[in-house]
SETOR-616039 format. One line per field, with one value per residue (C-alpha): residue number from 1; x, y, z. Coordinates in Angstrom, 3 decimals. Layout:
pos: [NUM / ...]
x: [X / ...]
y: [Y / ...]
z: [Z / ...]
# end
This chain:
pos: [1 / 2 / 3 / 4 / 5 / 6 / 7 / 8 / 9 / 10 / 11 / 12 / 13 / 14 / 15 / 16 / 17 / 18 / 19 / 20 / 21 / 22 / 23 / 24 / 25 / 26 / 27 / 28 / 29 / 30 / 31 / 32 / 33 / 34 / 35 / 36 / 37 / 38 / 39 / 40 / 41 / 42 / 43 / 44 / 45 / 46 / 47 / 48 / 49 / 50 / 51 / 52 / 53 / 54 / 55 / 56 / 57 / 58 / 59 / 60 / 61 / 62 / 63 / 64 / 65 / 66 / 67 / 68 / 69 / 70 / 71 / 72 / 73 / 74 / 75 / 76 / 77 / 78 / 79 / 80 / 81 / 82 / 83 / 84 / 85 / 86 / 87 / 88 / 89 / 90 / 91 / 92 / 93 / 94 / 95 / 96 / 97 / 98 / 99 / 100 / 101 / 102 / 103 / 104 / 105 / 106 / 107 / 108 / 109 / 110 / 111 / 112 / 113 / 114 / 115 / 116 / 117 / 118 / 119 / 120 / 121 / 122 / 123 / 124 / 125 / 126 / 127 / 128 / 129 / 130 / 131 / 132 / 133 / 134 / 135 / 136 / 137 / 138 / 139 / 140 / 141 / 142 / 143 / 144 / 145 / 146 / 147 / 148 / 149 / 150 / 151 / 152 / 153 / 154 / 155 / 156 / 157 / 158 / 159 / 160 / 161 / 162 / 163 / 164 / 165 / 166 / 167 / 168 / 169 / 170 / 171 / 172 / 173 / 174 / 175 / 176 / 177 / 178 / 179 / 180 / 181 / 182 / 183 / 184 / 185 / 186 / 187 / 188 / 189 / 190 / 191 / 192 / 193 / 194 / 195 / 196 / 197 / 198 / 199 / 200 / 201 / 202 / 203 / 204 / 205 / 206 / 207 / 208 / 209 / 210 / 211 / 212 / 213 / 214 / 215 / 216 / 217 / 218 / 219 / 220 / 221 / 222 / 223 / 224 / 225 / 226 / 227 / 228 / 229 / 230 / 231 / 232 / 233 / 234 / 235 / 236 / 237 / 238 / 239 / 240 / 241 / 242 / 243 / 244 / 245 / 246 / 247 / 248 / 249 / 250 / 251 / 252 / 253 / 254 / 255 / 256 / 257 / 258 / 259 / 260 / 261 / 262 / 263 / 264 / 265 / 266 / 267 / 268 / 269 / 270 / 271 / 272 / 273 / 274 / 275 / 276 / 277 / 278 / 279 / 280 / 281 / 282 / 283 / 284 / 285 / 286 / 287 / 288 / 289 / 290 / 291 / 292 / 293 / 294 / 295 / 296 / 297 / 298 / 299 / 300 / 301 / 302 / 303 / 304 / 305 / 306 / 307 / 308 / 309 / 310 / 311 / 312 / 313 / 314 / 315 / 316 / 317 / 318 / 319 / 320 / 321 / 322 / 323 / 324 / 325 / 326 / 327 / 328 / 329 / 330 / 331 / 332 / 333 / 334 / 335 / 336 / 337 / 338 / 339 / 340 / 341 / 342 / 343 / 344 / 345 / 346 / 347 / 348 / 349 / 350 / 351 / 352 / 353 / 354 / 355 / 356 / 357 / 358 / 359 / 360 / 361 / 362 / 363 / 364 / 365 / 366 / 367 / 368]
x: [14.334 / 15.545 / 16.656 / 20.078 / 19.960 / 18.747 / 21.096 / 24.410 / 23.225 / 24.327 / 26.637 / 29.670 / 28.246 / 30.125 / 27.681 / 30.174 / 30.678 / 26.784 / 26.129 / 28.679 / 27.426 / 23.710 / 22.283 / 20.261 / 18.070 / 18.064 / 16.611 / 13.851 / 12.475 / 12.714 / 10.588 / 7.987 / 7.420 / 4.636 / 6.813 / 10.303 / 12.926 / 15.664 / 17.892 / 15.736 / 15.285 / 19.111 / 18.892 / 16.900 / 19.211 / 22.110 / 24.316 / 22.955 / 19.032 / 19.836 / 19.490 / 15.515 / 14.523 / 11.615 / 9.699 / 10.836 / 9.412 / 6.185 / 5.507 / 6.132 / 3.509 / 0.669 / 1.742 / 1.398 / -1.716 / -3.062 / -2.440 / -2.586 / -4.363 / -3.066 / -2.829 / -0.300 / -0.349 / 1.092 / 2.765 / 5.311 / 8.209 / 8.313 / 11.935 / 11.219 / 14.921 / 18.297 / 19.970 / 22.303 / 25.209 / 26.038 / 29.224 / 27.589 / 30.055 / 27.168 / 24.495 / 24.432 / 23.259 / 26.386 / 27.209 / 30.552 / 29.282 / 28.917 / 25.109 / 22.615 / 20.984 / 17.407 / 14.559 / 11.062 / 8.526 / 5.199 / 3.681 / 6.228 / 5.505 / 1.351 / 2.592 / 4.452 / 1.531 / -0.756 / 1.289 / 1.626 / -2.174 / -3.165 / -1.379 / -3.959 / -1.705 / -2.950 / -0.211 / 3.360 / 6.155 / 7.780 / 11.659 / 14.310 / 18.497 / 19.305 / 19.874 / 17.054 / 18.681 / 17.198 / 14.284 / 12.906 / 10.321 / 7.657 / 8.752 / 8.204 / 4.741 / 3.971 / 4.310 / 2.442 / -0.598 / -0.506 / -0.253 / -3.226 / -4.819 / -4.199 / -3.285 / -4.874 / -1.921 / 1.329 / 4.644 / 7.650 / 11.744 / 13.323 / 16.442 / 16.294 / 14.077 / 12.726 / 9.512 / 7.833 / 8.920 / 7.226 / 4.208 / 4.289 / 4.331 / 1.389 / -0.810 / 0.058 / -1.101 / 1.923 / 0.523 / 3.749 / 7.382 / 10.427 / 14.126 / 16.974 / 19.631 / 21.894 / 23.880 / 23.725 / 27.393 / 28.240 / 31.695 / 31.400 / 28.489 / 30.979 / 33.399 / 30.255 / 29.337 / 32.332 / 31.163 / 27.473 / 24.323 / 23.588 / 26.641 / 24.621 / 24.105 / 22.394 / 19.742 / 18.851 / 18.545 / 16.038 / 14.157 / 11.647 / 10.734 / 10.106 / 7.765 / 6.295 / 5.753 / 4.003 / 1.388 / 2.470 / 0.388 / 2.560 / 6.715 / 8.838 / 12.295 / 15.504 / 19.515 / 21.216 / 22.122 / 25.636 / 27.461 / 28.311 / 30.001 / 28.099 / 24.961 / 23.323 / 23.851 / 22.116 / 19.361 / 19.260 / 19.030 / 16.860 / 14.888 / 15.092 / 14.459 / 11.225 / 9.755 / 11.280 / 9.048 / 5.657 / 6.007 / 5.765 / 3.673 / 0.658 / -0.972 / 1.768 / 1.874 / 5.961 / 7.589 / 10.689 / 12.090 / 15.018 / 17.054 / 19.922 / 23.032 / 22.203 / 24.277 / 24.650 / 26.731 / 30.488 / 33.079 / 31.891 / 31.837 / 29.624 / 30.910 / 29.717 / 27.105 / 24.105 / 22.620 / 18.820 / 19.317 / 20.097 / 17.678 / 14.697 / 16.650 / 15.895 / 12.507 / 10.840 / 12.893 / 11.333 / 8.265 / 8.405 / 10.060 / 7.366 / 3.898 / 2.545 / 5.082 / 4.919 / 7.914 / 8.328 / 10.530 / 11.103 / 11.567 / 16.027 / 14.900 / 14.879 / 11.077 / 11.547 / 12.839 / 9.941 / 7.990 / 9.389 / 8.945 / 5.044 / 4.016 / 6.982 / 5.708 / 5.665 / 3.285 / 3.789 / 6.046 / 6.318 / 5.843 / 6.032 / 9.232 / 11.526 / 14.506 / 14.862 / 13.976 / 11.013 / 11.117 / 7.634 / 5.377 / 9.210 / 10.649 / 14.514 / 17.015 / 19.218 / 20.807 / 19.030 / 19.592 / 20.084 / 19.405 / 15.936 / 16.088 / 12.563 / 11.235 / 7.680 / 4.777 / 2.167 / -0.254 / 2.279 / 2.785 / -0.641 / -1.465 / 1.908 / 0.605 / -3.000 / -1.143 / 0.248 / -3.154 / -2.523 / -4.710 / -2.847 / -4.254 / -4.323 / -5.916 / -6.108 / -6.225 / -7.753 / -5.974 / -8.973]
y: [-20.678 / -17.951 / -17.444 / -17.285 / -21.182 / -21.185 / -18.814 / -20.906 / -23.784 / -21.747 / -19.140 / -21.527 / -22.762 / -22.828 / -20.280 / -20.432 / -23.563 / -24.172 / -21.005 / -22.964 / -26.344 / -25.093 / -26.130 / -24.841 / -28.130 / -27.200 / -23.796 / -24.967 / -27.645 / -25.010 / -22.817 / -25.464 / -26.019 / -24.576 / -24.689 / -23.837 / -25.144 / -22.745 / -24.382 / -23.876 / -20.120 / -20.368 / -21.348 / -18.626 / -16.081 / -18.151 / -16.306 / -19.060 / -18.108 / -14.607 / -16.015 / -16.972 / -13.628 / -13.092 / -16.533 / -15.601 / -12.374 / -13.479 / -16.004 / -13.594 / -11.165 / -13.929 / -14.616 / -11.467 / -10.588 / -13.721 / -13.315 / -9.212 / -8.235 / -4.884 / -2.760 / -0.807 / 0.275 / 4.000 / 4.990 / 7.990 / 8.577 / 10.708 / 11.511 / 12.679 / 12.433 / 12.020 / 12.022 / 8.431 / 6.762 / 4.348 / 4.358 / 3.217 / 3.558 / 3.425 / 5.821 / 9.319 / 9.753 / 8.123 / 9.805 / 10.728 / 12.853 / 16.565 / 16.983 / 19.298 / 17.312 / 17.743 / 15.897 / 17.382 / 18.677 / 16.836 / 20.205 / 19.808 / 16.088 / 17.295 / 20.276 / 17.526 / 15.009 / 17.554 / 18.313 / 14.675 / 13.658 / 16.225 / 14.557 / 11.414 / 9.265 / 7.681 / 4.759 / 6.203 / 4.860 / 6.665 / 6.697 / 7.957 / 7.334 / 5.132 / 7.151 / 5.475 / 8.420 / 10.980 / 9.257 / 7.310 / 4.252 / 7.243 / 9.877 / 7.177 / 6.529 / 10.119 / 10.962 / 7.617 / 9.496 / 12.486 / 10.320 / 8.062 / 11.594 / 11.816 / 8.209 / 4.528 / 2.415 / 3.386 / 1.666 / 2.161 / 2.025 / 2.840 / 1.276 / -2.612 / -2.698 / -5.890 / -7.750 / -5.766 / -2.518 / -3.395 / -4.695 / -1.043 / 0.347 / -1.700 / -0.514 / 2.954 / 2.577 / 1.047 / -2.062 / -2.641 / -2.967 / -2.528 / -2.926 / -3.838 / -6.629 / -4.059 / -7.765 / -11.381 / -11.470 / -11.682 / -10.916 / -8.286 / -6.900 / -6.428 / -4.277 / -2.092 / -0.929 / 0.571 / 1.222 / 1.729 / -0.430 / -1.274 / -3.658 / -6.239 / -8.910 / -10.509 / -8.432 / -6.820 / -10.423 / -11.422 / -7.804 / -8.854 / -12.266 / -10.024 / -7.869 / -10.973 / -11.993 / -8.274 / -9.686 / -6.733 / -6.596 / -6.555 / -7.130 / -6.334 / -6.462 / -6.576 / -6.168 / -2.912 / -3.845 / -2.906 / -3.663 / -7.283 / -7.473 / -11.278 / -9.562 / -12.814 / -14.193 / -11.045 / -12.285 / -15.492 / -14.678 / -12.097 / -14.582 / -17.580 / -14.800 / -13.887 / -17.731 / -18.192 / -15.801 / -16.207 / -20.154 / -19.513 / -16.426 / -17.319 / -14.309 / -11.258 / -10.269 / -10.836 / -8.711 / -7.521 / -4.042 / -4.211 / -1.360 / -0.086 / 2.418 / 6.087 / 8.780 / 10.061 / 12.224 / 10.783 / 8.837 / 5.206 / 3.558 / 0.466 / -3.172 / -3.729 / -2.147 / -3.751 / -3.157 / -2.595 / -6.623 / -7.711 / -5.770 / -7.510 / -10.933 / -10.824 / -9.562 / -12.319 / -14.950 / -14.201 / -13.869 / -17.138 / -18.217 / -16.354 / -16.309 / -14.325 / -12.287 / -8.082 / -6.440 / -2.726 / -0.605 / 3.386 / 6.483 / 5.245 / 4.180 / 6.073 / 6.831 / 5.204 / 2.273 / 2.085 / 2.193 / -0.700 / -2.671 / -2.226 / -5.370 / -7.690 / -8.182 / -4.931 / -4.369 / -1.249 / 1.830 / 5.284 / 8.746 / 12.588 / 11.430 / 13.321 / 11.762 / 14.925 / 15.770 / 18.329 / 17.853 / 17.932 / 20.990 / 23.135 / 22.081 / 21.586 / 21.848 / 19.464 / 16.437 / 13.485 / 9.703 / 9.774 / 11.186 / 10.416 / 9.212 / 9.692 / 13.290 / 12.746 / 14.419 / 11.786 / 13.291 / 12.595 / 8.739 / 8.114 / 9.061 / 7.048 / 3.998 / 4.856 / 4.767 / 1.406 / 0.031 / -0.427 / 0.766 / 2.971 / 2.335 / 4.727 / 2.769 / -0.803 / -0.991 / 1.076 / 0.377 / -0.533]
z: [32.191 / 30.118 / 26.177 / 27.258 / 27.379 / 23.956 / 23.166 / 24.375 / 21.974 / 19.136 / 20.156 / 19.179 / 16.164 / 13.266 / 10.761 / 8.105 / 7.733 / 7.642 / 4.851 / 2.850 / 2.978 / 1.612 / -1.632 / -4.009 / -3.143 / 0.720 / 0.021 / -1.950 / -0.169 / 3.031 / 0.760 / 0.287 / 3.983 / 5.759 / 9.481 / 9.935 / 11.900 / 13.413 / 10.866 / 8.001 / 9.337 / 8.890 / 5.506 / 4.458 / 5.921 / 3.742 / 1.124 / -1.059 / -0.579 / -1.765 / -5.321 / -3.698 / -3.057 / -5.139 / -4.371 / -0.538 / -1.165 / -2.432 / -0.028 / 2.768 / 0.807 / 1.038 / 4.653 / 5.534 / 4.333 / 5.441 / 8.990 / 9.383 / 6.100 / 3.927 / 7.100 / 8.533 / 12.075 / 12.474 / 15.621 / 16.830 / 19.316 / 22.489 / 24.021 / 27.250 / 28.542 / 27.573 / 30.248 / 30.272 / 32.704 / 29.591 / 27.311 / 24.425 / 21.233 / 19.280 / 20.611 / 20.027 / 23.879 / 25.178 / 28.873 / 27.035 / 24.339 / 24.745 / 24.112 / 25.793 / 28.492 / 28.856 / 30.735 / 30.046 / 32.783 / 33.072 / 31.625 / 28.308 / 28.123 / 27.662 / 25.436 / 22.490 / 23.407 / 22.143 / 19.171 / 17.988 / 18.760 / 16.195 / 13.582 / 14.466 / 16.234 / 18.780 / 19.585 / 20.787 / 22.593 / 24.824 / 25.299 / 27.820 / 28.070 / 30.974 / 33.661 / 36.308 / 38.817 / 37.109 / 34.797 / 37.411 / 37.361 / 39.133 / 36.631 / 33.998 / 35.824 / 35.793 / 31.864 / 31.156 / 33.269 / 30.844 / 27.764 / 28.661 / 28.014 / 24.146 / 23.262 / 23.286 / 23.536 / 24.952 / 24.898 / 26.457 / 25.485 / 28.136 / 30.263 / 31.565 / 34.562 / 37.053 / 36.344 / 39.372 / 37.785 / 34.624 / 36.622 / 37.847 / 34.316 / 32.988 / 36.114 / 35.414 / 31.632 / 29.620 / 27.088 / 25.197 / 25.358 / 23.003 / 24.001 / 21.186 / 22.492 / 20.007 / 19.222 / 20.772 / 20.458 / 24.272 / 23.585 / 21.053 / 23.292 / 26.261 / 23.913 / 22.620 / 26.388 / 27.714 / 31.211 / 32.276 / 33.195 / 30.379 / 29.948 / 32.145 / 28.866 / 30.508 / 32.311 / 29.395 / 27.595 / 29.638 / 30.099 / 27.287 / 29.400 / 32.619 / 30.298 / 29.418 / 32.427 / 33.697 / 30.953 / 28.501 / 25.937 / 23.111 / 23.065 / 20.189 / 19.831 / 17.862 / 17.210 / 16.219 / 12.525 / 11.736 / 15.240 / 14.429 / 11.314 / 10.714 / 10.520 / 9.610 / 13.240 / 14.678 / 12.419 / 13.109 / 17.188 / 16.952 / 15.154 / 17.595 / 20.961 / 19.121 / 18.259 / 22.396 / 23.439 / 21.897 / 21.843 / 25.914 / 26.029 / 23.623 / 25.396 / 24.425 / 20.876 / 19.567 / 17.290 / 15.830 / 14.823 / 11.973 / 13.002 / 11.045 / 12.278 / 11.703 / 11.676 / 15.782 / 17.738 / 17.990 / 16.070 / 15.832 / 12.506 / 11.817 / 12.058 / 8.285 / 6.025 / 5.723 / 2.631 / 1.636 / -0.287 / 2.895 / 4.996 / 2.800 / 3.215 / 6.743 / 6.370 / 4.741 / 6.073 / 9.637 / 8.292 / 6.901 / 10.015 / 12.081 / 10.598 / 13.108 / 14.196 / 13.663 / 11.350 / 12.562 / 10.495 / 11.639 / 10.501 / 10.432 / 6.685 / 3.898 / 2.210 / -1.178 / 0.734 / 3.398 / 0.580 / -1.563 / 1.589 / 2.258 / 0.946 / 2.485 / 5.503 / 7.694 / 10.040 / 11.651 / 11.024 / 12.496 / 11.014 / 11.547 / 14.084 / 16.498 / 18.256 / 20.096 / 23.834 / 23.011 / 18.854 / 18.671 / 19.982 / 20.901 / 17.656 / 19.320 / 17.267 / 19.374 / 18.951 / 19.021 / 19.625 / 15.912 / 12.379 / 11.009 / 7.495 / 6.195 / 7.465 / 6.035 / 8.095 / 9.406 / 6.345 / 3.678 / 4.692 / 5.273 / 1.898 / 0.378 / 2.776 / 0.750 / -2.711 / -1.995 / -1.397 / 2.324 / 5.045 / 7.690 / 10.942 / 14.057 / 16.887 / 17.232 / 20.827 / 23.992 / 27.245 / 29.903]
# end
């Protein structure tokens, strides 16, 4: 089995012409259920529901708390390569773009580990472009080794790898896993990934279920906001993959990131805006959708934004990030994967996190 059946029941569906037959009525009585249906998820992400907002809002605010409290689990990012094969129009590390190309030595990986455990993070993810060639699974292996070192839990986003790879992974020390579909849209998916790997739809559909399966401890993912102009569909998958995954994994925590396009290196333009309304649209619908699924929002959002957000149902966000290859403890100057939007030191949104009346948290787990 595999989402990509689940995903076929939909993929011709007429959206449109289901956004325009909602009512007022429909929305409410969704709002007074305690489960959801996919097509009351739908609802919620309706141009009609936008009018809902505030009672969605609120609802996902007692949710929330309910299930995860007033906390807010901190993490951080660790490039350790940038090196890629993919044509990705959308990624500043595309193998086409005239970047400096750096991996970093096992003895520059310890150096920015260092530099970000003394901020007092103690969860990171670590990320690499997809070039497998030169970032291998053992290299991969080898920098988790240093990081069990400095850090309790350590994830990994890295390129789409086989169930026995990831089984590899979570012996060496990886818990979690993150990987963005970028869009469901198979067909507008195929245009996005010129030539590379990574155009494989569906090995990298299913790279969440083999993480699953390697009994990861935690799985999050998500869709590139921006790339399909119908960003509500995007939602609406990203949605459906998620309730997939931890209706037949009780054991793996499930959770979704809500990316949006940043600034990078080349010329590509977004499919549509999506707007900060819309953004919190698809926030609380999933979290009415998803009780007990985790919201991650990074460092691509503004700080007055991330802010405002606190108390709709995120769950974890990052701070003091680099999306450069050594941004941390050698302070490059190079380009990253993309611009970082709020440039706050660790310090400075723990104490804004404090403000809010939300706890930041630094360690919730310690790998055995």
């Amino acid at each position: 089995m595999s989402f990509y059946y689940e995903y076929q029941k939909y993929k011709d569906y007429s959206f449109e012409d289901f956004f325009d037959a909602v009512t007022d009525l429909q929305v409410q009585n969704v709002l007074n259920k305690d489960k959801l249906t996919a097509e009351d998820y739908l609802t919620l992400l309706s141009p009609k529901a936008t009018k809902y907002l505030e009672e969605m809002a609120q609802k996902a605010h007692e949710i929330t708390v309910r299930h995860f409290g007033k906390t807010i689990q901190m993490y951080a990012p660790i490039y350790v390569s940038n090196y890629c094969t993919n044509q990705c129009v959308y990624c500043g590390f595309n193998t086409t773009n005239k970047i400096h190309r750096k991996q970093l030595t096992l003895e520059e990986v310890e150096e920015e580990a260092k530099c970000i455990a003394s901020t007092g993070i103690r969860h990171i993810i670590l990320l690499t472009g997809d070039a497998r060639g030169i970032a291998t699974v053992e290299y991969i292996k080898e920098c988790v080794k240093v990081l069990r070192k400095y850090f309790s839990s350590i994830a990994i986003e890295v390129y789409a790898m086989s169930e026995d790879e990831y089984v590899q992974l979570k012996e060496a020390g990886v818990d979690s896993f993150t990987m963005y579909q970028e869009t469901y849209d198979e067909e507008l998916y195929d245009c996005l990934h010129a030539r590379g790997p990574k155009k494989n739809y569906r090995f990298r559909l299913d790279a969440p279920e083999r993480a699953c399966k390697a009994r990861m401890r935690s799985v999050n993912i998500g869709a590139l906001l921006g790339l399909n102009e119908q960003w509500r569909k995007d939602a609406f998958f990203t949605g459906l993959h998620a309730r997939y995954l931890q209706n037949k994994y009780l054991d793996t925590e499930i959770s979704i990131s809500l990316p949006r396009i940043r600034p990078h290196e080349g010329s590509f333009q977004p499919g549509c805006i999506v707007s900060d309304r819309d953004m919190v649209q698809m926030m609380v619908a999933f979290r009415l959708f998803m009780p007990r699924g985790g919201i991650t929002i990074s460092t691509r959002e503004r700080a007055s934004f991330r802010d405002n957000i606190i108390r709709l149902g995120v769950t974890k966000m990052s701070a003091g990030s680099s999306t450069v290859v050594g941004g941390y403890a050698q302070k490059s100057k190079e380009a990253g994967q993309f611009d970082i939007s709020d440039e706050r030191s660790v310090k400075e949104m723990r104490e804004a996190i404090l403000r809010l009346g939300y706890q930041p948290v630094f360690k919730d787990w310690e790998a055995m």
